[in-house]
VOKOL-126117 format. One record per residue (C-alpha): residue in three letters; residue number from 0; x, y, z. Coordinates in nm, 2 decimals. Last residue first. Layout:
# residues N
   resn   resi        u        v        w
    Ala    NUM        X        Y        Z
...
//
This chain:
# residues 140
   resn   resi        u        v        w
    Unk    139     0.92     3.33    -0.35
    Unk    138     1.01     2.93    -0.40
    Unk    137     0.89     2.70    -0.08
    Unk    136     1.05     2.51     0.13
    Unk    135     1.03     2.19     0.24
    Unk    134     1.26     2.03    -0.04
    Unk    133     1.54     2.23     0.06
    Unk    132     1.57     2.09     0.37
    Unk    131     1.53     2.22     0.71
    Unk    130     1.77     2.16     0.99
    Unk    129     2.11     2.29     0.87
    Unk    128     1.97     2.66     0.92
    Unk    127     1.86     2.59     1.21
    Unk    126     2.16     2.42     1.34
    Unk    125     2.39     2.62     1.28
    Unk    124     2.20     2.94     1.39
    Unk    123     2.17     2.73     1.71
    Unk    122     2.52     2.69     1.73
    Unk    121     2.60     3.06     1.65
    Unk    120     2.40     3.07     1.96
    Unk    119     2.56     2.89     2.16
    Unk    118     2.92     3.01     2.04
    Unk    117     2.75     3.39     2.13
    Unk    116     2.71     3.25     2.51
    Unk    115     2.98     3.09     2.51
    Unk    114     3.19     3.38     2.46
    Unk    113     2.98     3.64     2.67
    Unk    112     3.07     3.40     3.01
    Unk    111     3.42     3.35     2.90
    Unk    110     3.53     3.69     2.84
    Unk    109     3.96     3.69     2.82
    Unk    108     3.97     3.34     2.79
    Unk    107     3.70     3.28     2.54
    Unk    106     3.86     3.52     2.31
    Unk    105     3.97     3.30     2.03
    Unk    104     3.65     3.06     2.14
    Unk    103     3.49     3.39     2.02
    Unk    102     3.65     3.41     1.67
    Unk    101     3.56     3.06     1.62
    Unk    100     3.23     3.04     1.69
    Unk     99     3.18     3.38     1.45
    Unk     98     3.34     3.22     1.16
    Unk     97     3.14     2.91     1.24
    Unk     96     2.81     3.14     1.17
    Unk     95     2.98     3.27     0.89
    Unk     94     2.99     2.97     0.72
    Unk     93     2.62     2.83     0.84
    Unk     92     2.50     3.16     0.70
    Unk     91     2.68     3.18     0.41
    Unk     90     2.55     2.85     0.36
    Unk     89     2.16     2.94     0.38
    Unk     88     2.19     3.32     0.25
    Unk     87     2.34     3.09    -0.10
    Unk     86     2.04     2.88    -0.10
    Unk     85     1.78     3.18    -0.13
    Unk     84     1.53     3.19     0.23
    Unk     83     1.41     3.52     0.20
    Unk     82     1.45     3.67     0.53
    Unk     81     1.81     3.47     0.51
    Unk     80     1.97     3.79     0.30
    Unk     79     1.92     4.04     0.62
    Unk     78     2.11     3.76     0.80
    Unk     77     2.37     3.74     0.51
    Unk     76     2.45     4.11     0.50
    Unk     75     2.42     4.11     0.90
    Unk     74     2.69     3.84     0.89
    Unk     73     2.90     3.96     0.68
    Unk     72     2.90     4.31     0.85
    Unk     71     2.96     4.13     1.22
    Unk     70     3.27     3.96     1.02
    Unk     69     3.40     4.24     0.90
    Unk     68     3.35     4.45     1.23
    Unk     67     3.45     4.18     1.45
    Unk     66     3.84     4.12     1.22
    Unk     65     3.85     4.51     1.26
    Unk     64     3.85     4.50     1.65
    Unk     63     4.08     4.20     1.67
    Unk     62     4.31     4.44     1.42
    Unk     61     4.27     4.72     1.67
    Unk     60     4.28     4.47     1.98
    Unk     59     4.65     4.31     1.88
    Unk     58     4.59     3.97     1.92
    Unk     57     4.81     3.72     2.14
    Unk     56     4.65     3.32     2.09
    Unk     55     4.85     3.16     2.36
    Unk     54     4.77     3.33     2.65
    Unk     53     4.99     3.49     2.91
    Unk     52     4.94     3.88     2.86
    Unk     51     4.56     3.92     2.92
    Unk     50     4.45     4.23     2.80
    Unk     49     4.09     4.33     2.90
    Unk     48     3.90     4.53     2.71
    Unk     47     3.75     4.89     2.73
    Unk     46     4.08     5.06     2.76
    Unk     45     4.18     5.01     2.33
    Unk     44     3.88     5.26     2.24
    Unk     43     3.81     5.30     1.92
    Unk     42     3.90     5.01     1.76
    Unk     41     3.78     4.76     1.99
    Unk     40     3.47     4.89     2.05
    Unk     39     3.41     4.96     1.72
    Unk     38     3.48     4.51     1.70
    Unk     37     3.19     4.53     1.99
    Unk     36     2.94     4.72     1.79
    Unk     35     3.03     4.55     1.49
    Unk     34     2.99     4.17     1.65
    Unk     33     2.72     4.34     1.84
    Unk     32     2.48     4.39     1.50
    Unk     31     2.64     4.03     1.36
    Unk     30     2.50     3.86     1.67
    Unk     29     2.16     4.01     1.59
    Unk     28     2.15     3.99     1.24
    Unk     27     2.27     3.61     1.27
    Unk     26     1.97     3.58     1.56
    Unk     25     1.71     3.75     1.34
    Unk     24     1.79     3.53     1.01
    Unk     23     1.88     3.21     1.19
    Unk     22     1.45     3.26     1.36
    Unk     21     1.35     3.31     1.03
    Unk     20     1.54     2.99     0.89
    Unk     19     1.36     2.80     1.13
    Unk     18     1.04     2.93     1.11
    Unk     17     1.06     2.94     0.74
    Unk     16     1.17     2.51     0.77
    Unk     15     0.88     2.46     1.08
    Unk     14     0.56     2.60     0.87
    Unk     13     0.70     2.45     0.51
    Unk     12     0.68     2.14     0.70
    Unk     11     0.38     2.17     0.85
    Unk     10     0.21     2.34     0.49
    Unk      9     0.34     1.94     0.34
    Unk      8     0.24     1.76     0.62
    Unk      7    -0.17     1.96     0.64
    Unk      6    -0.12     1.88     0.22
    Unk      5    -0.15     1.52     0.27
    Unk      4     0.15     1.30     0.19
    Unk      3     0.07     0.98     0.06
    Unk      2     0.16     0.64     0.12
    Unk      1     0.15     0.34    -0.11
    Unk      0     0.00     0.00     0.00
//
């Protein structure tokens, strides 16, 4: 006996993949919003952070400050992108969402608490973006 998929499946589907992707779009805006505010930060004023002299990965703040700034503008670009759902907003998103994890376990000893908190959520950007498949959605 065959199986079919009724329509309610189908518009379920569709329902979980765009609220996925729409919750990835606000949280990669998001994070990308305080990557730049925290990378000016950085830039401007080298007093705000804390310098910790005895850790392996040494970064001078100004350029630690620029590398934020691009990636916080990537990642708005591409979070602004995933309201629409295109393929290429889905893996620049789970690219620059890694980007991110990494450049905050870079800095995970200088503010730990902050630092797992934005690896988490590039995890869940990760993962929602990961989550649906392309069949599921729907062409604007």
């Amino acid at each position: 006996m065959a199986t079919s998929h009724s329509r309610q499946d189908q518009t379920t589907k569709y329902a979980w993949t765009a609220g996925l992707t729409t919750f990835a779009a606000v949280m990669l805006t998001i994070s990308g919003l305080i990557a730049i505010f925290r990378g000016i930060m950085g830039i401007a004023q080298d007093d705000v952070f804390l310098v910790t002299n005895n850790y392996v990965f040494e970064w001078d703040l100004t350029g630690w400050g620029w590398l934020h700034v691009i990636l916080g503008a990537i990642a708005v670009i591409i979070g602004v992108g995933l309201f629409r759902a295109p393929m290429w907003a889905r893996v620049g998103g789970v690219a620059i969402a890694a980007l991110i994890m990494i450049a905050n376990f870079l800095s995970l000893p200088y503010y730990p608490v902050w630092s797992v908190v934005t690896i988490a959520i590039s995890g869940f950007v990760i993962w929602a973006l990961c989550v649906g498949r392309r069949d599921d959605m729907r062409e604007y």
